[in-house]
C-alpha positions in Angstrom: 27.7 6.3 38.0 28.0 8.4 41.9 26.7 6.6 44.1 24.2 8.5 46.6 25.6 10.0 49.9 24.3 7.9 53.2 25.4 6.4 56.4 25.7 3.2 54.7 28.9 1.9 53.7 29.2 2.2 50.1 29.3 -1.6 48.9 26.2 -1.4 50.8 24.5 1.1 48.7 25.8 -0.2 45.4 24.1 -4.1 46.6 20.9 -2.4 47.3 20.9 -0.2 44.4 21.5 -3.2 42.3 18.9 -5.5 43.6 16.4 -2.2 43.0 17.1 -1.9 39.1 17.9 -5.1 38.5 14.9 -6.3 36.7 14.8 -3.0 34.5 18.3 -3.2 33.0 18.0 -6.6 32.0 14.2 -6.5 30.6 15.9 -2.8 28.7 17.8 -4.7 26.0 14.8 -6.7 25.1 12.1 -4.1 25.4 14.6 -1.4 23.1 14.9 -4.8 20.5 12.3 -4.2 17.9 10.0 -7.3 16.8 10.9 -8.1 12.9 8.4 -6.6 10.8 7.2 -10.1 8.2 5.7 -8.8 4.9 4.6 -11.3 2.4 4.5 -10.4 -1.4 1.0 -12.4 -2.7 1.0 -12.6 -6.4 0.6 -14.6 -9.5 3.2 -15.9 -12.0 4.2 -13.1 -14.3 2.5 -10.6 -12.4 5.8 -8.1 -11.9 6.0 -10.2 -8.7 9.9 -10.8 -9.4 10.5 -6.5 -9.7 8.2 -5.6 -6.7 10.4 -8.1 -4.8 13.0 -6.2 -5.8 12.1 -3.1 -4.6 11.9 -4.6 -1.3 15.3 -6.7 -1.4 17.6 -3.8 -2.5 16.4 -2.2 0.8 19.4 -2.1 3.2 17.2 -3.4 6.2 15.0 -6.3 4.3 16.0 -10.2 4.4 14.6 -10.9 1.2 13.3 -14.7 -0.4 11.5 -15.1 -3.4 9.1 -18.6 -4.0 11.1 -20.7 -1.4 7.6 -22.9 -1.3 9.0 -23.5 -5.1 11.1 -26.2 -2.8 7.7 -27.7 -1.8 5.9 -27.8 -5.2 8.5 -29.3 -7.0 9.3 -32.2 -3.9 5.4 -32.6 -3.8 4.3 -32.1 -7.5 1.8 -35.2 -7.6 -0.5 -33.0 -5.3 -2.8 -29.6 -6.0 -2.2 -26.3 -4.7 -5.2 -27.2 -1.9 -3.6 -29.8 -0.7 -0.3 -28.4 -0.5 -1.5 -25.0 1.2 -0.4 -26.9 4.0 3.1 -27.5 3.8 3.1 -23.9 2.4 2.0 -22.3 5.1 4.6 -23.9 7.1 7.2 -23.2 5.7 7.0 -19.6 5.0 6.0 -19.4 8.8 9.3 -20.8 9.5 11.2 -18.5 6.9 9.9 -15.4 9.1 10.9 -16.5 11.8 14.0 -17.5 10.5 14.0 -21.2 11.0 15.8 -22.7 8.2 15.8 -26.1 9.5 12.2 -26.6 7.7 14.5 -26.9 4.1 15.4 -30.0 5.2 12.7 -31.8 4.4 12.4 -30.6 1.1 16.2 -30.3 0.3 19.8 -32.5 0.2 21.5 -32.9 3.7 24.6 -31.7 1.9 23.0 -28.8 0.8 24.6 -25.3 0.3 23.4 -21.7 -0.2 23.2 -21.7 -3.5 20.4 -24.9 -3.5 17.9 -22.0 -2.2 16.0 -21.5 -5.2 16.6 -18.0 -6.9 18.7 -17.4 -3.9 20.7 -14.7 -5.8 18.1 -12.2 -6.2 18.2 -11.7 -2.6 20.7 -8.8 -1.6 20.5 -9.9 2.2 22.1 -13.4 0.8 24.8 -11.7 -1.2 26.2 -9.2 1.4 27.5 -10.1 5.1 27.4 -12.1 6.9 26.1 -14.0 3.7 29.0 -13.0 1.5 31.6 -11.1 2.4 32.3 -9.4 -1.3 29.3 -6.9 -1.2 27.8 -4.1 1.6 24.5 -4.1 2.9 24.2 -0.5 1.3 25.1 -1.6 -2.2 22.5 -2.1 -4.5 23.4 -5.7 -5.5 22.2 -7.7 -8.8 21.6 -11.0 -9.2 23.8 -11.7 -11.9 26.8 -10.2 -9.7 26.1 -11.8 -6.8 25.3 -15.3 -8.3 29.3 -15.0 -9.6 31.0 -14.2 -6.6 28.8 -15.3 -3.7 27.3 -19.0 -4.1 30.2 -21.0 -2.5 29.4 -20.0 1.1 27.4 -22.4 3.5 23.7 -23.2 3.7 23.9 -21.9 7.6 24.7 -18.4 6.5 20.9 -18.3 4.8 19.4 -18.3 8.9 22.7 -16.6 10.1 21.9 -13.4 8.1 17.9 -13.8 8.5 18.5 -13.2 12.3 19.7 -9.6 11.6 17.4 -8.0 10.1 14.9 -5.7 10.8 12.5 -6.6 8.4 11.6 -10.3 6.6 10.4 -10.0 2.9 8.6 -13.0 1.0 7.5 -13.1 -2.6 5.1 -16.0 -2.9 2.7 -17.3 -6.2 1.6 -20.3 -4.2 -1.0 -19.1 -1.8 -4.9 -18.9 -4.2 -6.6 -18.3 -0.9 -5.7 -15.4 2.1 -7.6 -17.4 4.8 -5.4 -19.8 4.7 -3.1 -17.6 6.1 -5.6 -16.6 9.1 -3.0 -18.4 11.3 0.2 -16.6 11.0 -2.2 -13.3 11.0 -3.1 -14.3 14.5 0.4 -16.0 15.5 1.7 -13.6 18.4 5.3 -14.8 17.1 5.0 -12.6 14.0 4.1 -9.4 12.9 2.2 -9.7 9.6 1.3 -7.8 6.8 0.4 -8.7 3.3 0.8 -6.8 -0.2 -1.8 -8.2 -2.6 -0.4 -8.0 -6.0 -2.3 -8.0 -9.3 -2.0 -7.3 -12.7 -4.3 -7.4 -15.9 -5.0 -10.9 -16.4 -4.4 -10.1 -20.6 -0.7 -8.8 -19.9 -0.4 -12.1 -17.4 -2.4 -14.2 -20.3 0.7 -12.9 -22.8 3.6 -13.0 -20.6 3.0 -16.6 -19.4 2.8 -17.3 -23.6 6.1 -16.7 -24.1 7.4 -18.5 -20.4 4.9 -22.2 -20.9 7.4 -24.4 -20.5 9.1 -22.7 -17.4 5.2 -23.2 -16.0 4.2 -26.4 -17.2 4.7 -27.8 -13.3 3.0 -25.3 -11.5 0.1 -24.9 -14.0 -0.6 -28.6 -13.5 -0.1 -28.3 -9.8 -2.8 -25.6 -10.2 -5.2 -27.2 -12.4 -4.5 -30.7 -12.5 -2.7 -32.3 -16.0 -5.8 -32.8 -17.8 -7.4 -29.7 -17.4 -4.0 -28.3 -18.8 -4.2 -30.1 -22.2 -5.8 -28.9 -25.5 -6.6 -25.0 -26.7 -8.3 -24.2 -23.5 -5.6 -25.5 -21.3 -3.8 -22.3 -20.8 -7.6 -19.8 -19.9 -8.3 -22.8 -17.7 -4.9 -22.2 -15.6 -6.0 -18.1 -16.0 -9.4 -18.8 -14.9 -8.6 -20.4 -11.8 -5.8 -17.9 -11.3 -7.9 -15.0 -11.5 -10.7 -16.7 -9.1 -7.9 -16.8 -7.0 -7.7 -13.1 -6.4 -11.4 -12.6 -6.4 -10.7 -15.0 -2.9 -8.1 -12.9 -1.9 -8.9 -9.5 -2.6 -12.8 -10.0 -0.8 -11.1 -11.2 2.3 -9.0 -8.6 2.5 -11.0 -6.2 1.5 -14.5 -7.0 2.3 -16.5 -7.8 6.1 -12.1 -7.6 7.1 -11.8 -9.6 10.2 -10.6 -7.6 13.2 -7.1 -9.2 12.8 -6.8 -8.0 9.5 -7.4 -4.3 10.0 -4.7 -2.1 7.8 -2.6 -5.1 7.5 -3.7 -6.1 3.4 -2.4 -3.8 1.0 -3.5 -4.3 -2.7 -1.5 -3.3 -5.3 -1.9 -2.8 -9.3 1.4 -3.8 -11.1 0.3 -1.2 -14.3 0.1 1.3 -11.3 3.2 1.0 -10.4 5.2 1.5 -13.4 2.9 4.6 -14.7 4.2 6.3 -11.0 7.0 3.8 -9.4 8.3 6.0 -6.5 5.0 6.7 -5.4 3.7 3.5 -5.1 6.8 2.3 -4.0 6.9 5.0 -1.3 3.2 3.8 0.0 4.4 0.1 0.0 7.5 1.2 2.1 5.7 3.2 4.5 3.3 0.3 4.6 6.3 -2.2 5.6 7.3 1.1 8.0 10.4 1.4 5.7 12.5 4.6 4.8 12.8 4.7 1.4 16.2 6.4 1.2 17.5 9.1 -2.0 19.6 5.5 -3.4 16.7 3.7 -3.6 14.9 6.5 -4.9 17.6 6.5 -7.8 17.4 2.7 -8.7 13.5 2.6 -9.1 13.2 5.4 -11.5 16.2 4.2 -12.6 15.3 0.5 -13.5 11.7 1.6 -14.9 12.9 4.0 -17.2 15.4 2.1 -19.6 15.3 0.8 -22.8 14.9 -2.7 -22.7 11.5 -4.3 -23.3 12.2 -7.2 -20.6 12.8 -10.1 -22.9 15.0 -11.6 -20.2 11.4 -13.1 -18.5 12.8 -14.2 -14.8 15.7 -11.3 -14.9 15.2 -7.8 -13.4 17.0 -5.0 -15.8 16.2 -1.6 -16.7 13.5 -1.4 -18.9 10.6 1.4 -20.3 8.5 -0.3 -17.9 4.6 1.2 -18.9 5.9 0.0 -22.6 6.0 -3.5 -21.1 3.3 -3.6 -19.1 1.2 -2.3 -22.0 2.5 -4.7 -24.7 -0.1 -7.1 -24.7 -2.1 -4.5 -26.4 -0.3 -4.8 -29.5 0.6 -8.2 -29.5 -2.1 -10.7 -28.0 -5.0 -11.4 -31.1 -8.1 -9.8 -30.2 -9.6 -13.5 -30.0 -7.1 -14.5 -27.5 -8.3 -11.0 -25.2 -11.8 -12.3 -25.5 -11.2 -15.3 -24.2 -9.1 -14.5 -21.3 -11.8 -11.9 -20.7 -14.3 -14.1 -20.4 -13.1 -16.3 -18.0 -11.7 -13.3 -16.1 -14.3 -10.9 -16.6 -15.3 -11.1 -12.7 -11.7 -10.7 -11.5 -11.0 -7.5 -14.2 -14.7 -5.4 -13.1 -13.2 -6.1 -9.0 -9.9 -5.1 -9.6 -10.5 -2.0 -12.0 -9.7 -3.1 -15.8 -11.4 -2.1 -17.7 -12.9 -5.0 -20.7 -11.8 -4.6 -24.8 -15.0 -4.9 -26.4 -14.2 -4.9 -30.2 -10.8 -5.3 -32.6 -11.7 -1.8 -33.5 -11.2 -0.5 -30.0 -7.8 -2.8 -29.6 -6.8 -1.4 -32.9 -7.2 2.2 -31.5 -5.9 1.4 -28.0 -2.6 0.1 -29.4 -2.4 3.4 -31.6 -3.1 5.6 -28.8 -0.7 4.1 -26.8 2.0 4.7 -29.3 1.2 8.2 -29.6 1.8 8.2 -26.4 4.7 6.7 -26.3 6.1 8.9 -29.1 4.9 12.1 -27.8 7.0 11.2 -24.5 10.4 10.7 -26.1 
């Protein structure tokens, strides 16, 4: 840069215009650094928790973890889910701000990478500097990355958290949101929550055909005992659906100040009958461009063939038919009960009740005219 024409010798002008802008150039860098944007994914098991992560972790600027309070549940299994709202709480805190250093309490000193549960499904963990193999702009899957990218070292996980933009948690361990009043006041991060839901019959069906994969955490939410016998399973639903009820009223309802466009809710059945829009809003929510590639891979992974028998994988699949299945499938006395113990939860959140066999009987053939009128 020219320095300005004076009297004064010129080492003399370059020392005083030094001392002058000093304390802007060095405050630039950090004022031009943009604060990481921390969204957490709240949700139930088998909820389309694992896909709507998805849609955030194939986004080129997201660090991406799904359930890594799984590591606390299943180091502290003896307790409830009160008592371990805690420890919960904690961690995730220290996940957005990526602070790995909280695993170790819940994991081996000799741990690697691939000890983070589900750590595949994160494209942020399977592209540099996590793994070298992939690009940030590749839309990565879990099977892929799982092969080729699990031998690298547990320091990478907070290495790559560091450069991101935005910090993405999917969590089913959280039953009430004022637990999380702290880290929506914490000046350290910038919070926002997408409340996840889904009709508690296609939740009722899907976690029918996944029981022992839940047995833990069911307990963990109910206690063993309650957990046991006919009822065991709508007592797990009961308490899970009361736990939205919570969620969705705080969020929703007398909103703190704090809270103020920072709780999105979201229907799982609404976003596969229109995926790109809703994923647009949740984007734009998370103040994320949702780019012509993504664009591609969320139509494209909603409108396949499959019918998601693969429970924990994400693959294409005709994604209403799915949603919808429980229609045809669950007995009309198993949507009666779930109803009943849900009934509160289902008027709040906008599903609409079965009231007869009949009426099932001629949902499940409408929907199949539908189906075959679309093909």
């Amino acid at each position: 840069r020219d320095l300005p024409q004076s009297g004064f010798p010129s080492f003399l002008s370059f020392g005083v215009l030094y001392f002058l802008f000093l304390p802007c150039s060095n405050n630039a860098p950090m004022e031009e650094k943009q604060s990481p944007v921390h969204i957490l994914i709240l949700s139930s098991w088998r909820s389309g928790s694992s896909f709507t992560g998805q849609i955030f972790s194939q986004h080129p600027s997201v660090f991406y973890l799904m359930e890594p309070a799984w590591h606390v549940w299943v180091t502290m299994y003896q307790s409830s889910a009160k008592v371990l709202h805690m420890a919960v709480r904690d961690l995730v805190r220290s996940v957005f701000l990526c602070d790995m250093s909280v695993f170790d309490a819940y994991m081996s000193s000799q741990k690697k990478k691939s000890d983070l549960f589900k750590w595949e499904t994160s494209r942020a963990l399977c592209s540099p500097p996590a793994c070298d193999s992939f690009s940030r702009s590749d839309i990565i899957t879990a099977g892929n990355c799982r092969t080729i990218c699990g031998r690298y070292p547990f320091s990478k996980v907070e290495e790559a958290c560091k450069t991101y933009s935005h910090i993405v948690i999917k969590e089913v361990r959280f039953f009430d949101l004022k637990v999380l009043y702290p880290l929506l006041t914490d000046p350290s991060l910038n919070l926002k929550i997408i409340h996840l839901v889904r009709d508690p019959r296609a939740v009722f069906r899907s976690r029918e055909n996944t029981v022992a994969d839940l047995t833990r955490d069911s307990n963990i939410v109910v206690g063993t005992q309650k957990t046991k016998g006919e009822m065991g399973p709508y007592n797990t639903m009961q308490e899970i659906c009361k736990s939205h009820i919570e969620i969705y009223k705080a969020g929703s309802q007398t909103v703190p100040s704090f809270l103020k466009d920072r709780y999105l809710l979201v229907r799982y059945e609404d976003i596969v009958r229109d995926p790109l829009a809703k994923a647009a809003q949740m984007y734009q929510f998370a103040e994320l461009h949702f780019t012509p590639e993504l664009q591609r891979w969320v139509h494209n992974i909603t409108h396949g063939k499959g019918q998601g028998t693969q429970a924990f994988d994400i693959e294409s699949r005709d994604a209403v038919s799915v949603s919808q299945a429980w229609r045809k499938t669950l007995p009309f006395q198993k949507i009666e009960k779930v109803q009943n113990v849900c009934k509160d939860a289902m008027d709040l959140l906008g599903y609409r009740l079965v009231q007869s066999e009949e009426e099932q009987k001629n949902m499940s053939l409408n929907l199949l005219f539908a189906q075959n009128s679309s093909e």
